[in-house]
C-alpha positions, 0 to 999 in steps of 0.5 A: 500500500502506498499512501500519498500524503502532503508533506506538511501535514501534521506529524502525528498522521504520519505516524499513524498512517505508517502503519498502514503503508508507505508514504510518498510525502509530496513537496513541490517547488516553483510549479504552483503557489505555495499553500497546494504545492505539496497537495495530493489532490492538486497533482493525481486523479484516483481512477479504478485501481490507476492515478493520473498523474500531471506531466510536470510531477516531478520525476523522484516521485514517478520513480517511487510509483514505479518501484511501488509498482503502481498503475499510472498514467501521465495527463495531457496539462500540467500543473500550474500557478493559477487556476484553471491549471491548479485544479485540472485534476482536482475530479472525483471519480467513483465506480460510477461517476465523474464529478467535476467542472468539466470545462476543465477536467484534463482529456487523461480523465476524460478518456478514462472514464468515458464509460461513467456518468459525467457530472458538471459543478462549477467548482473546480477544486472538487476533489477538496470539497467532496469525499465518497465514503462508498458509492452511495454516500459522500461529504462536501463542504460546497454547497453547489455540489451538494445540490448536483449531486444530490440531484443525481440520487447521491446520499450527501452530507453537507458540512461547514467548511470553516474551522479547517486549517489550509496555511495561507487561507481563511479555510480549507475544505472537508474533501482536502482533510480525508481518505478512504481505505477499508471501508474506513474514513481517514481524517486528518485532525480530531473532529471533535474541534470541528464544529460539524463534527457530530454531523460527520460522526453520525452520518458515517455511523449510519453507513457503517462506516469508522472514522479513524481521526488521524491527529489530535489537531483541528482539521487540516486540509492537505489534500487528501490521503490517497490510499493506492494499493500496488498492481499484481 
């Protein structure tokens, strides 16, 4: 298991999370401004068992996917300093859908997922705003979202989007603080200092899903945690 985290997450994940597998800690410089230079969700698209990965990741971290033998394929644009080019890979991808602001969604993405159920938002930076705990229920902090998805027979909780530490912001989002792997949400920062913690716990308690809170910190987005196991 391979798990790609922001290099400037909390101390205390990463340690936790190294009981569940390698990390592969992302520091960028020079490619995209500072506060999500070192995000997961800024650089890779989670599709099926595959990543899509920007052009311009640099190549330390391509060696390590090799090594880790993950599947892997390379997007069409690169990453760059202002959006649009921050968040041409910042899609959600389910079994079944492809959520994102598909005026914008690199053509990797689109060729990818050419067989599921495209749904368009407005927000780019989906993937930091929406989380799938299963192919059934999901977590935003945008609102726009929550009603498309809603529309599109998706079980949604919608939660408050302040109260999540992003250096260099007012806030982050609820998408950029978690992970999911084992039929468990992964969450960086303890949720009982978030003020729609109770919301989260209930809404996963009734999906029967864990919640594993990672640090004892207020939540912090750092992209996501992408869980990606190796290929045979």
């Amino acid at each position: 298991m391979l798990i790609i985290v922001d290099r400037k997450i909390p101390e205390e994940a990463k340690i936790n999370l190294r009981k569940c597998g390698l990390l592969m800690e992302l520091e960028t410089n020079g490619i995209t401004y500072p506060a999500i230079s070192g995000h997961p969700d800024i650089f890779f698209t989670q599709i099926n068992d595959k990543l899509l990965i920007a052009p311009n990741l640099p190549d330390r971290y391509l060696r390590i996917l090799e090594r880790s033998k993950i599947k892997f394929e390379t997007g069409e644009n690169p990453v760059g300093k202002k959006y649009p080019e921050t968040a041409c890979y910042n899609a959600v991808v389910t079994s079944k859908h492809l959520i994102h602001n598909l005026k914008i969604t690199d053509q990797g993405i689109a060729k990818l997922c050419n067989n599921k159920n495209n749904i368009h938002v407005n927000q780019g930076y989906t993937r930091c705003n929406l989380v799938f705990l299963d192919k059934h229920n999901a977590i935003t902090s945008d609102a726009s979202i929550a009603k498309t998805v809603i529309d599109h027979g998706i079980n949604l909780l919608l939660v408050d989007p302040t109260k999540i530490d992003l250096p260099g912001f007012n806030n982050g989002f609820f998408g950029g603080c978690c992970g999911v792997f084992n039929k468990q949400l992964f969450v960086l920062g303890n949720l009982n200092k978030y003020p729609d913690g109770e919301k989260v716990r209930n809404f996963s308690e009734k999906i029967n899903i864990p919640i594993i809170q990672l640090c004892n910190t207020p939540l912090f987005d750092g992209g996501g945690v992408f869980f990606q196991n190796h290929r045979d």
